[in-house]
C-alpha positions as a Python dict, from the first residue, in 0.01 Angstrom:
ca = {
    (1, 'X'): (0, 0, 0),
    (2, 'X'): (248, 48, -328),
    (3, 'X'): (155, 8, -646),
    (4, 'X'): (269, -332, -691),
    (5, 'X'): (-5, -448, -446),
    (6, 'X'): (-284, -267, -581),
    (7, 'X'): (-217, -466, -925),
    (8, 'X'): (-183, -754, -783),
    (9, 'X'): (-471, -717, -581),
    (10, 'X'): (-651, -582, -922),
    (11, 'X'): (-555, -866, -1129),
    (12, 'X'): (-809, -1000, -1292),
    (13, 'X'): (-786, -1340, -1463),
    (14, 'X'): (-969, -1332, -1853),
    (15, 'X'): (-1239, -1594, -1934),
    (16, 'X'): (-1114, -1734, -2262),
    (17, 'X'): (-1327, -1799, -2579),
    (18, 'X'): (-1394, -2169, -2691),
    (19, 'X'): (-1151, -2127, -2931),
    (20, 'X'): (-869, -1969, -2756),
    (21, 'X'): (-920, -2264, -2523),
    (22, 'X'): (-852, -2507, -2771),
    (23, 'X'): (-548, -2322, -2971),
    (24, 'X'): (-397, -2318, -2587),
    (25, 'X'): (-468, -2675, -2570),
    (26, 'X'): (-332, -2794, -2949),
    (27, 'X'): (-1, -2598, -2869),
    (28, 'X'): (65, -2825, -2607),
    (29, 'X'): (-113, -3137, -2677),
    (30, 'X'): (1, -3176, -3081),
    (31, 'X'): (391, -3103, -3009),
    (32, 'X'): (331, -3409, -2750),
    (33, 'X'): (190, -3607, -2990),
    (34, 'X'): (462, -3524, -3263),
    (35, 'X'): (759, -3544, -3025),
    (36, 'X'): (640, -3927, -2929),
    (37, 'X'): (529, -4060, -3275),
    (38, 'X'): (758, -3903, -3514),
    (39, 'X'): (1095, -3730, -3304),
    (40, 'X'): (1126, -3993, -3075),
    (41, 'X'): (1145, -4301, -3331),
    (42, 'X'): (1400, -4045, -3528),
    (43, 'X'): (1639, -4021, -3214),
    (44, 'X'): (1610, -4381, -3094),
    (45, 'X'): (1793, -4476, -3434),
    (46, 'X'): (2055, -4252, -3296),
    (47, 'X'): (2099, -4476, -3003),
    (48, 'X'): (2182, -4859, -2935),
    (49, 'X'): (2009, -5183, -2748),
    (50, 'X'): (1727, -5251, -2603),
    (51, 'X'): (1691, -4920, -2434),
    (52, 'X'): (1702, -4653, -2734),
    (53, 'X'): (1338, -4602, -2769),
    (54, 'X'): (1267, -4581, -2377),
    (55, 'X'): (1585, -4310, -2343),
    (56, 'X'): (1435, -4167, -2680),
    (57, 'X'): (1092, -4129, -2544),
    (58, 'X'): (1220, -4028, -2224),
    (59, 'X'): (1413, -3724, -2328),
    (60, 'X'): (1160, -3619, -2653),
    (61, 'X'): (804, -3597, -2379),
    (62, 'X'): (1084, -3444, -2126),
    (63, 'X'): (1116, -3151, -2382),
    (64, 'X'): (781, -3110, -2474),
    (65, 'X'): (683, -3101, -2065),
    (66, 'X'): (932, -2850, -2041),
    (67, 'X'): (769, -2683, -2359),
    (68, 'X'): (414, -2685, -2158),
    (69, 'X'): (604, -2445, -1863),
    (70, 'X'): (743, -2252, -2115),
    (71, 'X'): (399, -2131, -2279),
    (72, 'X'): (238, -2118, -1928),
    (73, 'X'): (513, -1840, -1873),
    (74, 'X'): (483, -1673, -2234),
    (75, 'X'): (54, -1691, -2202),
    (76, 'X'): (70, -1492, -1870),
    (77, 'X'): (316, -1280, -1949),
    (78, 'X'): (121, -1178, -2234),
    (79, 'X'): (-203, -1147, -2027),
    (80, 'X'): (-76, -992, -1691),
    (81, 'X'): (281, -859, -1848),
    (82, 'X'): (482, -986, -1542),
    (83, 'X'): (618, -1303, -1429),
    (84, 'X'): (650, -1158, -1050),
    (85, 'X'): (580, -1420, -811),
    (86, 'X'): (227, -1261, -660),
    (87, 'X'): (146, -1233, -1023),
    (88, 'X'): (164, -1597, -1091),
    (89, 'X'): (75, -1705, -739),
    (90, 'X'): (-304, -1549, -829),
    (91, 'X'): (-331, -1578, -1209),
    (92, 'X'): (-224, -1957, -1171),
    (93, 'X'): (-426, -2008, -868),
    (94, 'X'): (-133, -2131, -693),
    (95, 'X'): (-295, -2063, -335),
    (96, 'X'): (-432, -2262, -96),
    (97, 'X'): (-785, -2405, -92),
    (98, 'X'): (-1066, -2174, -57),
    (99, 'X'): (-1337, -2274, 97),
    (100, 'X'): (-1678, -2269, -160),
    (101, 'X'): (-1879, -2174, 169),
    (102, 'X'): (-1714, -1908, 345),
    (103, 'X'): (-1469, -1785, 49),
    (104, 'X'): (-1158, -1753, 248),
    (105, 'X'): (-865, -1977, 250),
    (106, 'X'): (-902, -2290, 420),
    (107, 'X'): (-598, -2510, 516),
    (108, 'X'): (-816, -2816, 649),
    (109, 'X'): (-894, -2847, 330),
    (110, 'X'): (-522, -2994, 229),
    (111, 'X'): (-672, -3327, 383),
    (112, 'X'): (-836, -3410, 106),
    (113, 'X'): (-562, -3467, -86),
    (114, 'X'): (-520, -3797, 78),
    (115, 'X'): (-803, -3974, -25),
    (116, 'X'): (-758, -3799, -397),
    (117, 'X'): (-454, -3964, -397),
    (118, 'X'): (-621, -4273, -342),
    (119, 'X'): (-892, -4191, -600),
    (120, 'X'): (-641, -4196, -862),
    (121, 'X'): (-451, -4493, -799),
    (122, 'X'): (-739, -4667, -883),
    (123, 'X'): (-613, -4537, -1247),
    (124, 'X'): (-381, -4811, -1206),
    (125, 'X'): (-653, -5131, -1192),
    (126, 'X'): (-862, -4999, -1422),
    (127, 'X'): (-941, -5160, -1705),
    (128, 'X'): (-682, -5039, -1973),
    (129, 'X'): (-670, -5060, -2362),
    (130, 'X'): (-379, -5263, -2491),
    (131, 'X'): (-11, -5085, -2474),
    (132, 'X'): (192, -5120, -2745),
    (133, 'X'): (518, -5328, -2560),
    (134, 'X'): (782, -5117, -2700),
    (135, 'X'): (592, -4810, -2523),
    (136, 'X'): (518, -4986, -2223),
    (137, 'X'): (762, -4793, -1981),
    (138, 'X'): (692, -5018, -1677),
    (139, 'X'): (718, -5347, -1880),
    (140, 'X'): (1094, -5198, -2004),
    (141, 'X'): (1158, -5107, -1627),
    (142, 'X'): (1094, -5443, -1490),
    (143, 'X'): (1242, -5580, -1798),
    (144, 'X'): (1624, -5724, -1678),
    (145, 'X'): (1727, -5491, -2007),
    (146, 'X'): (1596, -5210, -1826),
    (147, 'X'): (1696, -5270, -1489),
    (148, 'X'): (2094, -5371, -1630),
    (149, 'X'): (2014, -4989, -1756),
    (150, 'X'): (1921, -4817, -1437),
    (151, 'X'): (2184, -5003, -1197),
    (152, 'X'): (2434, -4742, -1105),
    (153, 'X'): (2290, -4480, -1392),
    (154, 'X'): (2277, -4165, -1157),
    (155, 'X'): (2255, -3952, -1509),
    (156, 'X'): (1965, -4134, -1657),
    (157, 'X'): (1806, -4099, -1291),
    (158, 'X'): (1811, -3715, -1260),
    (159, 'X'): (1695, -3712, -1596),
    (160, 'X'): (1395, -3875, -1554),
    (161, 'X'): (1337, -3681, -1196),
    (162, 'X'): (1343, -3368, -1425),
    (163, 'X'): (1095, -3545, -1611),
    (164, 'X'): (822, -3645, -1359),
    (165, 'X'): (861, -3278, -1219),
    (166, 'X'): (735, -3138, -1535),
    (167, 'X'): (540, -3406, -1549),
    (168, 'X'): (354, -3265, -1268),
    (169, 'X'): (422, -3015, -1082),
    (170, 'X'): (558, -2752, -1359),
    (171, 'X'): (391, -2897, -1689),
    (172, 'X'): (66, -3083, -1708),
    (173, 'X'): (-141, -2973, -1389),
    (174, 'X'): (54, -2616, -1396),
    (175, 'X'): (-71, -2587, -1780),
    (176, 'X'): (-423, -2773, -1728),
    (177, 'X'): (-534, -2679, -1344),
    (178, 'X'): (-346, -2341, -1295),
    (179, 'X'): (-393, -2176, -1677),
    (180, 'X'): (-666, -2383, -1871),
    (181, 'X'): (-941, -2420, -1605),
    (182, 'X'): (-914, -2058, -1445),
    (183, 'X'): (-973, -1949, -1758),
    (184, 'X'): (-1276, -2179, -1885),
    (185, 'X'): (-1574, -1987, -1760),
    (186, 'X'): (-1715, -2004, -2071),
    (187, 'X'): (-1768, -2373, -2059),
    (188, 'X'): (-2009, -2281, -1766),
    (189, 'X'): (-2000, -2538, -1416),
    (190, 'X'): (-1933, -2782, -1658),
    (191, 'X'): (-1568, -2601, -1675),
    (192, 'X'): (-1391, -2878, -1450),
    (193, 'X'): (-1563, -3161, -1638),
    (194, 'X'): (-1458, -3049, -2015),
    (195, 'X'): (-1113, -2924, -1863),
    (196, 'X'): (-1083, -3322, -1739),
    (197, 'X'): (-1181, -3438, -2089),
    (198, 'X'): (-956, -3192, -2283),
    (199, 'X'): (-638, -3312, -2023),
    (200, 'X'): (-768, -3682, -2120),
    (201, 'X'): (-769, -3609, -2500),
    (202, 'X'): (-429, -3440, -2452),
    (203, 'X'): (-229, -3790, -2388),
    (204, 'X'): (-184, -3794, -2809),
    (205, 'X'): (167, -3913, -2711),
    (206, 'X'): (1, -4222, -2519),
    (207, 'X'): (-366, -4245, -2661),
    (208, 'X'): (-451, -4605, -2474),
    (209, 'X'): (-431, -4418, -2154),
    (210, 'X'): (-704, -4173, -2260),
    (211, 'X'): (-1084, -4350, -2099),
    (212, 'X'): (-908, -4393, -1746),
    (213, 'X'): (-774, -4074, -1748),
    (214, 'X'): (-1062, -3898, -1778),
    (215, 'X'): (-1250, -4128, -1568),
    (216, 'X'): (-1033, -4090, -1284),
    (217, 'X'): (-862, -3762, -1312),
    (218, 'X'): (-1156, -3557, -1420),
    (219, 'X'): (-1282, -3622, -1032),
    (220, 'X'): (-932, -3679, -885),
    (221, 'X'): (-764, -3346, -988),
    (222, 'X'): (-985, -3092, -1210),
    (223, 'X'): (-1346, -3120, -977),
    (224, 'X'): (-1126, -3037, -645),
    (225, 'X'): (-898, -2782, -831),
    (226, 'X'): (-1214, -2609, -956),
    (227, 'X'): (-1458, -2662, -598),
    (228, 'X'): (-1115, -2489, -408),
    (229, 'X'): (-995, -2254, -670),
    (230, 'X'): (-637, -2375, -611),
    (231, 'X'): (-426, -2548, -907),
    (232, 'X'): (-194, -2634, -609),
    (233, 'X'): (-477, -2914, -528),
    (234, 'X'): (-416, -3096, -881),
    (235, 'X'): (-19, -3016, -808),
    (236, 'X'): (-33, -3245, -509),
    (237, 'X'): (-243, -3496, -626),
    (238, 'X'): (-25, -3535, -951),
    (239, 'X'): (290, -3506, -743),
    (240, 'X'): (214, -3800, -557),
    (241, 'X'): (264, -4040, -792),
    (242, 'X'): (618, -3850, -916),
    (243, 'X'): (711, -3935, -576),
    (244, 'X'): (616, -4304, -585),
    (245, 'X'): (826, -4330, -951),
    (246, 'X'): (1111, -4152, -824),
    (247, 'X'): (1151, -4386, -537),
    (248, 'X'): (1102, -4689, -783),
    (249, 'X'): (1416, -4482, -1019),
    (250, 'X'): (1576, -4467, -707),
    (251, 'X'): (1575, -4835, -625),
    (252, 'X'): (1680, -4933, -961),
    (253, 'X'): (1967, -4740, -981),
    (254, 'X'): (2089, -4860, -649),
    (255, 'X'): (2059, -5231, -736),
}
């Protein structure tokens, strides 16, 4: 065995204070919260038509995603001083499910992620609090403004695939399943449910999205991610609704 694999097998994964918790959480949350409410009104004067605040909005929570993978990298790198992949893979908890009962990896477990998926679609028919309609991305999108916008736009589509990406799979469950709730313990078992209110409270950018979210992503995403000690559980829950927008981009732009 080298050295390399004794570390890794050595790491050990810090249990945060309260307070560290919720620095790690304002450094990604507020910047959200700015970059929607004050940046992206800013840039939209920069653009024309009906679609400058969408594109402006777009491109603003597309940096500040990208700003969430960033500090994931700069927090472990700090903690575990390596960004090798078996360093991440374990201090992000990007494994596969492990079974609470036995304790070893389970891949029957990856089932679940169907009806999860279907858990948090019900997000979707929930009850919502009013949306302001220049925010409203899906009343722009079915708009005919914003699907003149989309037809033949293959720029504006990678851009927002880069987008839901770091929407997902590299910013918000990366940053709130694989670094935030490993690292909770001091919240107790009720780790998954406060980790589910603090990735509610985070939506500053998009506020009247904040009851359903922790309604139905507390127990969609952060309960499973915590029960099977895998972030990767969250990932693919997340991930399946990137793939439902991308193939809605995708139609649009082909119109």
């Amino acid at each position: 065995m080298t050295t390399n694999d004794t570390s890794v097998r050595t790491l050990q994964i810090p249990t945060w204070t309260r307070s560290t918790v919720m620095k790690v959480w304002a450094a990604a949350a507020i910047p959200m919260g700015i970059l929607a409410w004050v940046v992206a009104p800013l840039l939209a004067r920069t653009f024309s038509g009906p679609a400058a605040l969408p594109r402006a909005l777009i491109l603003t929570l597309g940096a500040g995603l990208i700003w969430q993978f960033t500090l994931v990298l700069i927090v472990v790198r700090r903690e575990q001083g390596s960004l090798r992949w078996p360093v991440l893979k374990k201090a992000l908890w990007l494994n596969a499910p492990i079974s609470p009962r036995t304790g070893k990896r389970s891949n029957r477990l990856w089932w679940m992620i169907i009806p999860l998926m279907v858990l948090l679609a019900l997000e979707e028919v929930l009850p919502a609090l009013p949306t302001p309609a220049t925010r409203d991305s899906g009343l722009f999108f079915g708009s005919d403004s914003g699907q003149a916008f989309m037809s033949g736009n293959w720029v504006w589509f990678v851009i927002l695939v880069v987008q839901f990406v770091f929407n997902t799979a590299l910013g918000e469950e990366l940053f709130f399943r694989g670094l935030l709730l490993p690292r909770m313990g001091t919240f107790g078992r009720a780790d998954w449910l406060v980790n589910g209110l603090l990735f509610a409270c985070y939506h500053l950018h998009e506020p009247w999205v904040i009851p359903q979210t922790f309604l139905v992503d507390t127990f969609a995403e952060a309960l499973p991610s915590r029960r099977w000690r895998s972030s990767l559980i969250g990932i693919a829950v997340h991930s399946g609704q990137t793939v439902f927008f991308i193939v809605i981009a995708l139609a649009l732009v082909l119109r």
